[in-house]
C-alpha positions in Angstrom: 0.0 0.0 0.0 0.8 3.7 -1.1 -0.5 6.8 0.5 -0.4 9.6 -2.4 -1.0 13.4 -0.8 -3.6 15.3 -2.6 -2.1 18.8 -2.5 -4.4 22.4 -3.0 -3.2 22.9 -6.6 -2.1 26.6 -7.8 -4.8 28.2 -9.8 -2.9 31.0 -11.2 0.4 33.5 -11.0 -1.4 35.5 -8.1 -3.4 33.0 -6.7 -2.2 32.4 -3.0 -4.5 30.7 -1.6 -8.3 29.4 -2.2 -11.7 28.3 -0.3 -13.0 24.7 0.4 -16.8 24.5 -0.8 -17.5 21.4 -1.0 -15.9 17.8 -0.6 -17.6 15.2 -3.2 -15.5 12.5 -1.1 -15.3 11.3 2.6 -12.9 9.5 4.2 -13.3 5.2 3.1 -14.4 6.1 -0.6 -13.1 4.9 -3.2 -11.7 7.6 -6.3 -10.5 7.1 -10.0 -7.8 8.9 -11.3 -8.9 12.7 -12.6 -12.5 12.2 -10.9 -13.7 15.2 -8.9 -12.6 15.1 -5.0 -13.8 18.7 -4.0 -14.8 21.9 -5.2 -12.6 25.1 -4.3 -13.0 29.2 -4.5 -10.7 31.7 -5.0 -11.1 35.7 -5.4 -11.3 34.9 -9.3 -13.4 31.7 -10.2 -14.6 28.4 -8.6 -13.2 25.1 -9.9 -13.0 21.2 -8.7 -9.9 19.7 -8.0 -9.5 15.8 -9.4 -7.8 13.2 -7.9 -4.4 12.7 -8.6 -4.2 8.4 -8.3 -6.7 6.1 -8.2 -7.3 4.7 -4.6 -9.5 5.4 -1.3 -9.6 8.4 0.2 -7.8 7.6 3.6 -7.7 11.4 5.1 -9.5 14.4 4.9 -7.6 17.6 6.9 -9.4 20.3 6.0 -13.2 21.5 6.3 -15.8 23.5 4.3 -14.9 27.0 4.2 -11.3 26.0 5.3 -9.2 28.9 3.6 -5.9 26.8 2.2 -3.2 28.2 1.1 -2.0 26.5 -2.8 0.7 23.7 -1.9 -0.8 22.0 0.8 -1.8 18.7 1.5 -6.0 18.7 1.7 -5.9 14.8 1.5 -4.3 11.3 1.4 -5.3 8.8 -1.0 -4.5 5.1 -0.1 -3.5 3.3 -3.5 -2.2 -0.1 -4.3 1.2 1.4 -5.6 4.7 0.8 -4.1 5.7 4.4 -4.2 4.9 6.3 -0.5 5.3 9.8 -2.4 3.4 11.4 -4.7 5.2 13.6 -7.9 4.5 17.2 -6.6 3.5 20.2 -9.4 6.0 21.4 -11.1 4.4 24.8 -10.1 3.1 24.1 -7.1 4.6 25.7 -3.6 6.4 23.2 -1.8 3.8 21.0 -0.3 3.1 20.0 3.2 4.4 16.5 4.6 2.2 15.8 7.3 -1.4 16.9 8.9 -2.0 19.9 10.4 -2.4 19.8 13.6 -4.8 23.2 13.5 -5.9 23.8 10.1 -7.3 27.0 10.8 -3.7 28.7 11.3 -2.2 26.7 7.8 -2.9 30.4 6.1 0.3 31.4 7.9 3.4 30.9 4.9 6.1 30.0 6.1 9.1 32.9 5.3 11.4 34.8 7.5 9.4 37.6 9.6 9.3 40.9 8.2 9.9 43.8 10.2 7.0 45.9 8.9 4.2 46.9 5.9 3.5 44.2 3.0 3.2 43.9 -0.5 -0.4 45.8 -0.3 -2.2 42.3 -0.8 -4.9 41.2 1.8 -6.0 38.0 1.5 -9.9 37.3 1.9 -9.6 36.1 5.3 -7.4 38.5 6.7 -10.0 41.5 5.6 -13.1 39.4 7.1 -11.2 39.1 10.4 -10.3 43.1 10.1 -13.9 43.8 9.4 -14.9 41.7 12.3 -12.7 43.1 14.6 -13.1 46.6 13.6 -9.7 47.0 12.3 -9.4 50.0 10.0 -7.4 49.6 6.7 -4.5 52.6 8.5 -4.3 50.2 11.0 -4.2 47.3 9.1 -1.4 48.8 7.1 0.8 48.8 9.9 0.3 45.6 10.8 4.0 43.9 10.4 3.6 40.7 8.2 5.3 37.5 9.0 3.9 35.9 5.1 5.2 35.4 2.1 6.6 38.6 0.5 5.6 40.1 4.0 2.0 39.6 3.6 -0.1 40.0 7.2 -1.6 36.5 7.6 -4.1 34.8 9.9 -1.8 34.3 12.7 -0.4 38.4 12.6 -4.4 38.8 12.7 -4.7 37.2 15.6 -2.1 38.3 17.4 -2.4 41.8 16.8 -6.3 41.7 17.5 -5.1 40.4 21.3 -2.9 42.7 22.1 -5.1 45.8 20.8 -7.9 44.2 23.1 -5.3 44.6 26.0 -4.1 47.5 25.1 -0.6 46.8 24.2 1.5 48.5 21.9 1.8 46.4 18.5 4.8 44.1 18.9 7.5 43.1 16.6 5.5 39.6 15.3 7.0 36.2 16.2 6.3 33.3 13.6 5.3 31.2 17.0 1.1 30.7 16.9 -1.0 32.3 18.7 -1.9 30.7 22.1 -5.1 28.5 22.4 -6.7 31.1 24.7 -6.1 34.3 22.6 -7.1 32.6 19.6 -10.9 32.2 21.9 -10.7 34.9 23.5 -10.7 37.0 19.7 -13.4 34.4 17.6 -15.4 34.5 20.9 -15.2 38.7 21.5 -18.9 39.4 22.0 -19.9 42.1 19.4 -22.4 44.8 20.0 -26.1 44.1 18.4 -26.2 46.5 15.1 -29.3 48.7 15.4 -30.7 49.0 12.0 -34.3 50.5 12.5 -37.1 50.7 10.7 -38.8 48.6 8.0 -35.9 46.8 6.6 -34.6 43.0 5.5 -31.2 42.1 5.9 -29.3 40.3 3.1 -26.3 38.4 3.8 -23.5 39.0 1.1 -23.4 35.9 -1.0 -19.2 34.9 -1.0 -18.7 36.5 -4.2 -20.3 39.6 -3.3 -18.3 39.7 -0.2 -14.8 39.2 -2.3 -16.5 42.0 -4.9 -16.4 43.8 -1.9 -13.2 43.4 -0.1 -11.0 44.1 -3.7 -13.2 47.2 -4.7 -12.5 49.1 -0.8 -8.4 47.5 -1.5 -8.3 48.9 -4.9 -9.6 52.7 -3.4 -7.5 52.3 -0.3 -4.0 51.0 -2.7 -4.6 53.5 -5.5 -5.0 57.6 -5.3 -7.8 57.5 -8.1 -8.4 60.1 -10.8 -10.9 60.2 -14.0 -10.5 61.4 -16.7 -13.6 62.1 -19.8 -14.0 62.4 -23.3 -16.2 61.6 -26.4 -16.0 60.1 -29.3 -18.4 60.6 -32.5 -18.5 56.6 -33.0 -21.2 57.1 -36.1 -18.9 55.2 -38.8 -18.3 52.2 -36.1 -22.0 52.0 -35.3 -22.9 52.2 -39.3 -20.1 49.6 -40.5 -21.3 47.3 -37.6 -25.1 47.6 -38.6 -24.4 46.5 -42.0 -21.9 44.3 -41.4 -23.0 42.4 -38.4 -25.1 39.8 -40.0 -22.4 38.9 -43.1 -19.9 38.8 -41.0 -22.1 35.9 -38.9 -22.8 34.1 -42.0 -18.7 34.4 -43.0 -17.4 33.4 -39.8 -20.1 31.8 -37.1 -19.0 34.6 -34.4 -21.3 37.4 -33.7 -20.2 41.1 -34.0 -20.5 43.4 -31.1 -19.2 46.5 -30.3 -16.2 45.1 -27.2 -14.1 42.9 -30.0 -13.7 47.0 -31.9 -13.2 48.9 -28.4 -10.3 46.5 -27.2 -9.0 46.5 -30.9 -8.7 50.3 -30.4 -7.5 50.1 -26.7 -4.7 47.3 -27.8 -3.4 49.5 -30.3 -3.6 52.8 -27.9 -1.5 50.7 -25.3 1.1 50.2 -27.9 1.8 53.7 -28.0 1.5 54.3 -24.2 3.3 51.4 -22.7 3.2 53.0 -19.0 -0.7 53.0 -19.0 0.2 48.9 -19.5 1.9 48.9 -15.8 1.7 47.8 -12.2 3.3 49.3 -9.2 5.4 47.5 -6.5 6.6 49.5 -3.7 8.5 52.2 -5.7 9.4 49.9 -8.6 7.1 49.9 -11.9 6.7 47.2 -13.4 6.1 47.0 -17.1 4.1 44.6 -18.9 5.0 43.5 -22.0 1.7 41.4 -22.8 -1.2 43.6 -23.9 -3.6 41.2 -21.6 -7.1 42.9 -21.7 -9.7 42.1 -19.1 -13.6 42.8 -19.8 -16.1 43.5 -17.0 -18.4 40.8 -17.4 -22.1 39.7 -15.7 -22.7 36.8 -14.0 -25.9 35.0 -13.5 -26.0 35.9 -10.1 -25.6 39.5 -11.2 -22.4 39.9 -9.8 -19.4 40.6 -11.8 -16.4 39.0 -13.5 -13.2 40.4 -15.5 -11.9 37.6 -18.2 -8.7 38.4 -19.9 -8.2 38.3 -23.5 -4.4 37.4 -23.5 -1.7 39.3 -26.2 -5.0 41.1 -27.4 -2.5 43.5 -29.9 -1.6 40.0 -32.0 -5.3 39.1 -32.8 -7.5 40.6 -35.7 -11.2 41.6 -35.4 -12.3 38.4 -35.6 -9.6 36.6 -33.4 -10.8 39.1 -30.9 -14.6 38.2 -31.8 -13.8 34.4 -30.8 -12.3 35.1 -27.5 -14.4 37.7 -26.6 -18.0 35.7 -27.6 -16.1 32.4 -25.8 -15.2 33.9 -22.4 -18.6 36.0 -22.3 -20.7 32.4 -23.1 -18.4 30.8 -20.6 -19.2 33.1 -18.0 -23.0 33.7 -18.5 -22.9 29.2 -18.3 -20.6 29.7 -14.7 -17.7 27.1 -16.4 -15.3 29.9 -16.7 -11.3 28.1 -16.0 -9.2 29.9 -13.5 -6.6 31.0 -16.3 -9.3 32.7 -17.8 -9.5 35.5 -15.5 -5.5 35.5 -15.1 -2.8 38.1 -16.0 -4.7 40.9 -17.2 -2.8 44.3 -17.2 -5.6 47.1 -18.3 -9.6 46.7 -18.0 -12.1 47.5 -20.5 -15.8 47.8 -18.5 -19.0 48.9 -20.6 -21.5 50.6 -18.4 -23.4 51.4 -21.8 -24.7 48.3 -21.4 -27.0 48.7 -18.3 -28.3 52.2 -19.5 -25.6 54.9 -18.4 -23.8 57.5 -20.3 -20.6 57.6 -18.4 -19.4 55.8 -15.4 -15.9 56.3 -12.8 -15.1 52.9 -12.8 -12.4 51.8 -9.7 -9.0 50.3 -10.9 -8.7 46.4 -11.1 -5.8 45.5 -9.1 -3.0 45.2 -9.7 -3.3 47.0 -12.8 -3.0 50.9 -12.7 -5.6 52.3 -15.4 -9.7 51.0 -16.3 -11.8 52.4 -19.2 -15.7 52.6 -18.9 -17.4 53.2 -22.4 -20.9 54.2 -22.2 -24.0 54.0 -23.9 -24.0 55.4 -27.3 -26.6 58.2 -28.2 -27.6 59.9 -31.4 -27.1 64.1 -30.6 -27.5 67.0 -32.6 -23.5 67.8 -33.0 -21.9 70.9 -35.2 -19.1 69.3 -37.4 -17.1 71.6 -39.7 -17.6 71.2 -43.6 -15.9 73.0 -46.7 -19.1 74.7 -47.1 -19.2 75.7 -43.3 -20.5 74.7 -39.9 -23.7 72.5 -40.1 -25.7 70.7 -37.4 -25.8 66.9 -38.1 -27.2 63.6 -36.1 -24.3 62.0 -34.6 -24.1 58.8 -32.5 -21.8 59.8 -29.8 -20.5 58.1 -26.5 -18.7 58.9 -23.5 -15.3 57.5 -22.2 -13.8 57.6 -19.3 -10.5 56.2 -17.6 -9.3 55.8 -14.0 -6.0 55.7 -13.0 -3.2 55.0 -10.4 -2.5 59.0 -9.6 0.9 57.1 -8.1 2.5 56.5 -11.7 -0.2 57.8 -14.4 0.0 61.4 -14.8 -3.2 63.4 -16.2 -1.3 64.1 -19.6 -0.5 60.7 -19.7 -4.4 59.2 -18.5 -5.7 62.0 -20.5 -3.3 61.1 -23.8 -4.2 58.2 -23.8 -8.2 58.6 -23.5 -7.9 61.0 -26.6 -5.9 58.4 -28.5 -8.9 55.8 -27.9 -11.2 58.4 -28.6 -9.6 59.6 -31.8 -9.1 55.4 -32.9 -12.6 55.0 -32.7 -13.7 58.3 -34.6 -11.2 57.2 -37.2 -12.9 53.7 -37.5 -12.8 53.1 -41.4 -16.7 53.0 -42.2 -15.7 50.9 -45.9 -13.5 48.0 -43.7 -13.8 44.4 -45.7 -14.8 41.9 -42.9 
């Protein structure tokens, strides 16, 4: 007999961690090779996790709602094999060797202790405890972090939460646990009753809505935001599209809709302003050379996802039309992969779609810049002739774009609105599809 470990597989570059939803296995039953063992959430997508080996599942060491970070053993499987060790993911952290003894302190990654500040990142957990406790994002900022990269973990958490009830200035963190009895003495602090009044129903966040939640107060709290607004007379897009739309169906299968031209536009705009194609670490920018662009999409649920169309600036119109049709089907149907939503580094989001002219949309993390395009309207407009100034029926719509005030500068947010702005006006209304 073999015991193979089952190990929280790595879902993407800056995936650190994910949720436990749901085990489809218990301890004694039996599992094929690649057959589903448990379903798992992170801050991007929900996905199942298959069996590595064929075998029975001999041990289980984490629950629901278990927040694991990637690397770690989640189970044994007993199989008929000679070999006590299962092949590990090539990239995979370095797994766990035995059980935890407390699961609920495995968020802690093991790295030397840092002596303050972090990388910015908050994982899920560590904002639900902060929010629970009352800490404030200032405070939480100052919290030294004894995780990977210097990231404040579960066990800085609950440390720090212990010696603010007492009273105590906040010590230099030790990478020893917490005790038993501080650990219960901060899940069991008694909470005041919330006082809401009046005729009202209380709806508790669904976990997406929650994680929704947590990045959007991040993002404002990480990046000074600014807006920026323009127009665009899209009259010769909107006119090629109408005529176009249903030949270029018959042609090619895809449908034609107005996001596959905006991140054509936007891909090409990047190109000539690579620092709006950024992130920021510390004080060092980092400069992406992949044009990866995400698109705010709607769920069932009506919450929102951002799939990424990777090296957007190598695909034509209808390359984009594919990817763009396939990651909006796969995301209306809920089977979006986890790469799907990976390594995008600028954000188109169309609030045109649910009615409104213009929006201020807040900055995806850990990108640095996000364009809103919105609803396009036909408007008397003046446009300048040989013959003179006459008053024609435009179809006009409103851009905007927030940025990272930390590295993008107004004349470089604003150059590069007007660039988009100006590619769209100069859309070339006789364009073979």
């Amino acid at each position: 007999m073999a015991i193979v470990d089952l190990v929280m597989p790595k879902m993407g570059e800056s995936i650190m961690e994910a949720t436990i939803l749901n085990w489809h296995k218990k301890p004694g039953d039996s599992v094929k090779m690649d057959e589903t063992v448990l379903e798992i959430a992170t801050d991007k997508v929900d996905s199942e996790v298959p069996s590595t080996a064929a075998g029975v599942i001999s041990e289980i060491l984490f629950k629901v709602d278990d927040v694991v970070p990637v690397g770690t053993v989640i189970a044994k499987i007993q199989t008929d094999g000679a070999s006590a060790e299962a092949p590990q993911p090539a990239a995979s952290a370095p797994a766990a060797t035995a059980p935890q003894a407390a699961p609920a302190q495995a968020v802690s990654q093991p790295a030397a202790p840092v002596s303050g500040g972090n990388n910015g990142f908050y994982s899920p957990l560590v904002l639900n405890i902060a929010a629970k406790e009352g800490v404030s994002m200032s405070e939480l900022e100052n919290i030294p972090g004894t995780g990977k990269e210097g990231r404040v973990t579960k066990k800085d958490m609950l440390q720090y939460v212990a010696n603010r009830g007492q009273g105590t200035p906040i010590p230099q963190v030790q990478p020893a646990a917490p005790t038993a009895a501080a650990s219960q003495a901060v899940v069991h602090q008694p909470q005041p009753a919330a006082n809401h009044g009046g005729n009202v129903e209380l709806i508790e966040m669904d976990r997406m809505r929650k994680l929704i939640a947590e990045h959007m107060v991040r993002s404002k709290s990480t990046s000074p935001h600014v807006t920026s607004f323009t127009e665009a007379d899209v009259t010769n897009l909107v006119k090629w599209r109408e005529k176009s739309k249903k030949a270029f169906q018959d042609k090619y299968g895809e449908k034609i809709t107005f996001t596959p031209i905006f991140i054509e536009a936007i891909a090409k705009c990047i190109g000539q302003f690579p620092m709006i194609n950024v992130s920021v670490d510390g004080t060092t920018i980092i400069v992406k050379k992949d044009i990866n662009i995400g698109m705010a999409t709607a769920l069932p649920s009506g919450n929102l996802i951002v799939p990424v169309i990777k090296n957007a600036d190598t695909m034509n119109l209808l390359g984009l039309s594919k990817e763009v049709n396939r990651l909006a089907n796969s995301a209306r149907n809920n089977k979006l992969k986890a790469d799907d939503t990976q390594g995008g580094t600028f954000t188109l989001t169309n609030v045109g779609t649910f009615g409104s002219l213009m929006g201020t949309p807040i900055i995806n993390q850990p990108q640095v810049a996000i364009l809103a395009v919105g609803s396009i309207k036909k408007r008397p407009m003046v446009m300048e002739t040989p013959d003179g100034d006459v008053i024609a029926i435009r179809h006009m719509m409103y851009l905007s774009l927030s940025y990272d005030h930390r590295v993008v500068d107004g004349s470089l947010g604003a150059g590069f609105l007007t660039a988009v702005a100006n590619e769209l006006e100069a859309f070339d209304g006789s364009r073979k599809i």
